[in-house]
N, C-alpha and C positions, 0 to 999 in steps of 0.2 A: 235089138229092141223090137218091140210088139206092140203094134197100134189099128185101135179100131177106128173105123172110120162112118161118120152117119148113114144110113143105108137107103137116105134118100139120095143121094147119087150116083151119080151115074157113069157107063164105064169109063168115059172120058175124062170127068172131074176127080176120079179114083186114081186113074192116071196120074195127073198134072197134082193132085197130092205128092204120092208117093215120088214123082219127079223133084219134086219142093224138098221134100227130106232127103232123099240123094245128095242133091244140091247143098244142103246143110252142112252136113256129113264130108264130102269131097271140098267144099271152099274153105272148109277148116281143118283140115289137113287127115282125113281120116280116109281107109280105104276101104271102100264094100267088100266083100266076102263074098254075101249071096244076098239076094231078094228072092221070097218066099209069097209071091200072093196067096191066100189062102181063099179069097175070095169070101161071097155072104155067107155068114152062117149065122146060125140063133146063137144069143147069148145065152151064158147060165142063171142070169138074172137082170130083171130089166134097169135099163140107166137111162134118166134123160125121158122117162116117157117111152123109150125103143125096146123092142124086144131084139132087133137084128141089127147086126156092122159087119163092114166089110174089115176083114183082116188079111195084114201083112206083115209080116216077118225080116226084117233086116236086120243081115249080119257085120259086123265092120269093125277094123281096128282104129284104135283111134292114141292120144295123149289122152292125158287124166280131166282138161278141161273142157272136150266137146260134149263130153255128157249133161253136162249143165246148160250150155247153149240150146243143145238138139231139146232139152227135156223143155226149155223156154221156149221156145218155137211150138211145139206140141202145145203147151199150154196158151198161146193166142191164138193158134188155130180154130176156129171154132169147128172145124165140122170135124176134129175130133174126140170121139166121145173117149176113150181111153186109151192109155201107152205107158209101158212100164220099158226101162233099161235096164238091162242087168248083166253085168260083170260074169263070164263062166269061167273065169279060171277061178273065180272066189267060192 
């Protein structure tokens, strides 16, 4: 999964994000791979008003129904602005 995060935060709250979807991820039975911060970078188009989010990269296997959870959790997140999951053996 790939998610950007508002880039009005800061390194600490970037943190305890990306600690929050870890925590998603591992209480429901899935297991990291890798975490990839990418840190700020510009986008290729503005979202929300923003021109910049911080991005991260998490890899993880999981069963067929954490993706739905983790992608719900994304979506009341509020601070962040986008996140897509996708499947690489497909």
């Amino acid at each position: 999964t790939i998610f950007i995060l508002h880039p009005s935060l800061d390194e600490e709250a970037v943190k305890a994000n990306i600690e929050k979807f870890k925590g998603v991820i591992e209480n429901n039975g899935g297991e990291i791979e890798n975490v990839d911060v990418w840190g700020k970078r510009k986008l290729a188009y503005e979202i929300a008003k923003v021109n910049e989010g911080h991005y991260t990269l998490i890899n993880f296997k999981s069963e067929a129904d954490l993706p739905k959870e983790l992608d719900r959790v994304f979506r009341i997140t509020d601070t962040v602005i986008r996140h897509i999951i996708i499947n690489p053996e497909n």
